[in-house]
Backbone bond lengths (Angstrom), bond angles and torsions (degrees), N, CA, C in turn:
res aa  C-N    CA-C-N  psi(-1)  N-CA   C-N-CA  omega(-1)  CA-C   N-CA-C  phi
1 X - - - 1.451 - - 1.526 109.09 -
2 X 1.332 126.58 130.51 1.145 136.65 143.59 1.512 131.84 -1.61
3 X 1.469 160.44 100.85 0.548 144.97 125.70 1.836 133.69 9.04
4 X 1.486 121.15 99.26 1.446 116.97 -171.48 2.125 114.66 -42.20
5 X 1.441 96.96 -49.41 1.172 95.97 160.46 1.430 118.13 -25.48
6 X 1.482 112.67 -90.26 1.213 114.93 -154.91 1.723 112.66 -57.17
7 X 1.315 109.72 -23.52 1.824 116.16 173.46 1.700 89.79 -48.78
8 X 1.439 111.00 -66.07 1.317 117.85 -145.43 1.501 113.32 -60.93
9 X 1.731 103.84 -31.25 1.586 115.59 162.61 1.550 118.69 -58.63
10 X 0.994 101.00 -45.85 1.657 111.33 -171.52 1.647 103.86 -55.02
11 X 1.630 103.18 -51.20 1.247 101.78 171.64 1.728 140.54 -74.76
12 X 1.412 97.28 -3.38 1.418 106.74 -178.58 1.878 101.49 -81.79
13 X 1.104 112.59 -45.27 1.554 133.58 163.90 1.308 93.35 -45.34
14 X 1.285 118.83 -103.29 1.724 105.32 -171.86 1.494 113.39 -7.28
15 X 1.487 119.65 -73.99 1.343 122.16 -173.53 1.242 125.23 -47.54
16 X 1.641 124.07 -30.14 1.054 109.25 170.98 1.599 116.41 -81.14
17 X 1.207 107.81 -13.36 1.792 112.29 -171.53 1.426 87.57 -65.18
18 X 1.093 123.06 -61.37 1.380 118.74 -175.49 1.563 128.01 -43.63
19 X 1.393 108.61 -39.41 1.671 118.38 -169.84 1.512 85.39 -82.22
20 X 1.019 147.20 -18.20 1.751 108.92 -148.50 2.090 72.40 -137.21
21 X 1.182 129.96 8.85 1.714 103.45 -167.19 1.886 99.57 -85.14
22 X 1.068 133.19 15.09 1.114 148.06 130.15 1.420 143.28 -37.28
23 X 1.580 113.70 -70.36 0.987 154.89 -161.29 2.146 91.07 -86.59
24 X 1.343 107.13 -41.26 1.735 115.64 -169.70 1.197 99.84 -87.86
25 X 1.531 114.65 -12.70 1.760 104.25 -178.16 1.395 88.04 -89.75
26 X 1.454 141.80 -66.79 1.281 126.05 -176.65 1.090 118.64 -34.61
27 X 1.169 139.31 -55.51 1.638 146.17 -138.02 1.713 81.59 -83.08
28 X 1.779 125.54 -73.90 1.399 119.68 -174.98 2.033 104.55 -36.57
29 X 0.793 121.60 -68.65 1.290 143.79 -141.25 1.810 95.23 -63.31
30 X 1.837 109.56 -38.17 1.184 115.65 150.58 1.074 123.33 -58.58
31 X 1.121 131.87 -31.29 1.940 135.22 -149.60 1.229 122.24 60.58
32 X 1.589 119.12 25.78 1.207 134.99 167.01 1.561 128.06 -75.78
33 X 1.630 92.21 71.15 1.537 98.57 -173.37 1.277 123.78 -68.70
34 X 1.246 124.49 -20.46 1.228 127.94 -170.99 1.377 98.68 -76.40
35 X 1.399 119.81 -65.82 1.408 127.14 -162.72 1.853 108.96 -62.59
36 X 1.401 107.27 -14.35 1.555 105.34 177.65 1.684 93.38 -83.47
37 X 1.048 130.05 -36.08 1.372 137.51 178.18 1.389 122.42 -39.64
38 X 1.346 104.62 -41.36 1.596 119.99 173.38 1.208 123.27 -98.46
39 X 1.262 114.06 -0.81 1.724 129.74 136.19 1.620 121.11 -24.32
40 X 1.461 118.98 131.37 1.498 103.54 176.83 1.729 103.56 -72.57
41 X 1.640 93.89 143.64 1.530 124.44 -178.91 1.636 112.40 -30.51
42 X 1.683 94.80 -53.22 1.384 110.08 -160.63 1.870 107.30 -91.51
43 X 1.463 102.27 7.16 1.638 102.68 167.46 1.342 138.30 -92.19
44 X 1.658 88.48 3.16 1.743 100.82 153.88 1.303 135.51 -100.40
45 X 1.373 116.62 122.36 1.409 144.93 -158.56 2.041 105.36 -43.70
46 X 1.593 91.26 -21.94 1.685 87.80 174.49 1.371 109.59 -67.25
47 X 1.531 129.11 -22.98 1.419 126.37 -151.73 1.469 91.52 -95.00
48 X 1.230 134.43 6.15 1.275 119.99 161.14 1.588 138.08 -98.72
49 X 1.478 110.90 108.61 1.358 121.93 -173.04 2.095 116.93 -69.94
50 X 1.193 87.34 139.82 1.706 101.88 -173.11 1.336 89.27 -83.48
51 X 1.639 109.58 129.78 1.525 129.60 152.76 0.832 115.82 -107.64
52 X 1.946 114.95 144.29 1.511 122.54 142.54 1.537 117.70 -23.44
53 X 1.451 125.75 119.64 1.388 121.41 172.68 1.525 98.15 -71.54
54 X 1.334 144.86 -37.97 1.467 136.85 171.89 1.082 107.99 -68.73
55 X 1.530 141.62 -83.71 1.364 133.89 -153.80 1.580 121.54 -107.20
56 X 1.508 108.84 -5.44 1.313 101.05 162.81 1.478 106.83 115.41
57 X 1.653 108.99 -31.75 1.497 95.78 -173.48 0.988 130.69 -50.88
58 X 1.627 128.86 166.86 1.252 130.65 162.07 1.556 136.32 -107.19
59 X 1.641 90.92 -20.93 1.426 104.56 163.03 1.160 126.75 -87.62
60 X 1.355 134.52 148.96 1.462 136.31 171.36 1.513 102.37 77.70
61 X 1.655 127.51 33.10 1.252 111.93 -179.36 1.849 120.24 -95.09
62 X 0.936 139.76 141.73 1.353 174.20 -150.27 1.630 92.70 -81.79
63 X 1.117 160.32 118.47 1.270 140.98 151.35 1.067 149.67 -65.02
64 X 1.926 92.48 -40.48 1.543 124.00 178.54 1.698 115.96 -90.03
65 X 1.943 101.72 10.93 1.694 94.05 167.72 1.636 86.06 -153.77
66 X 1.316 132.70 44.69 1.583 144.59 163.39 1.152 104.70 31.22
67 X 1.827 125.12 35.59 1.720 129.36 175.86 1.259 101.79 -128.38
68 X 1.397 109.48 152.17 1.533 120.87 172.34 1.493 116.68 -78.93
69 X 1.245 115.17 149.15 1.287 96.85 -162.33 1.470 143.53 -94.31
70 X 1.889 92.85 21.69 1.522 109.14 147.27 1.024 132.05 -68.38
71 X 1.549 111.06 -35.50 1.771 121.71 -178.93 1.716 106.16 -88.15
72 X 1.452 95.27 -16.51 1.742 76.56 167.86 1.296 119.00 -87.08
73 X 1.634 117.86 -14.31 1.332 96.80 166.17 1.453 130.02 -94.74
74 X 1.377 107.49 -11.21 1.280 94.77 -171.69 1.661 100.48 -81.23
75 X 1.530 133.47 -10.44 1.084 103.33 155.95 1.728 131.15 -115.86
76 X 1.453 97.41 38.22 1.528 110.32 159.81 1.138 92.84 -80.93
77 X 1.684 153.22 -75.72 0.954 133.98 133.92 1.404 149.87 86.45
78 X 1.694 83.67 -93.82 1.554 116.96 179.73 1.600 92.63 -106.24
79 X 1.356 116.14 -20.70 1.292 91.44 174.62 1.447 98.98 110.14
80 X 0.920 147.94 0.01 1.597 164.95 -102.78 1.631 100.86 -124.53
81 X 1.450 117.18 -63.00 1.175 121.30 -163.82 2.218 96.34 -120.86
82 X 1.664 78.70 138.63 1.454 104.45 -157.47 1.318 123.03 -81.86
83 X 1.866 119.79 116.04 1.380 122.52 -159.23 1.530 117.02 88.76
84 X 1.444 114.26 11.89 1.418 107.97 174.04 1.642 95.51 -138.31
85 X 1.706 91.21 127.95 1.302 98.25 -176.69 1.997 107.48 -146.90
86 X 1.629 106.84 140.74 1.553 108.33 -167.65 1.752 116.08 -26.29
87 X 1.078 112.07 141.24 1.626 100.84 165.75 0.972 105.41 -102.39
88 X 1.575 110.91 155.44 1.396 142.23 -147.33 1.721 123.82 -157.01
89 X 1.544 132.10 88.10 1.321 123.07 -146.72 1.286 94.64 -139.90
């Protein structure tokens, strides 16, 4: 599991992507590089890392089912998540 920290980072980031992803479409769309420059760091949408919705990781994550891809298998698995099942040839 994740560290609470880093949830709480992840989510402070979100929030700013949100407040300012407005404000970054003008400024690009101007070519106002400077003034996007003095933008906070963490209000671009690149600085946000994809987590495991179960355990938090960040590595090895899955995109198209928001799990890492230990927890996606152990509950593909079990059978857990719907329409995915072992292959077999």
């Amino acid at each position: 599991m994740a560290k609470k920290s880093q949830w709480a980072r992840l989510a402070k980031r979100e929030k700013l992507v949100k407040k300012y992803a407005l404000k970054r479409a003008a400024l690009k769309r101007a070519g106002d590089w400077d003034a996007l420059q003095k933008l906070p760091r963490n209000s671009s949408p690149v600085r946000i890392k994809n987590r495991c919705a179960v355990t938090g990781r960040s590595r090895g994550y899955m995109r198209a089912f928001g799990l890492s891809r230990i927890t996606f298998r152990t509950l593909a698995r079990e059978g857990k998540i719907p329409g995915v099942k072992k292959a077999s040839w």
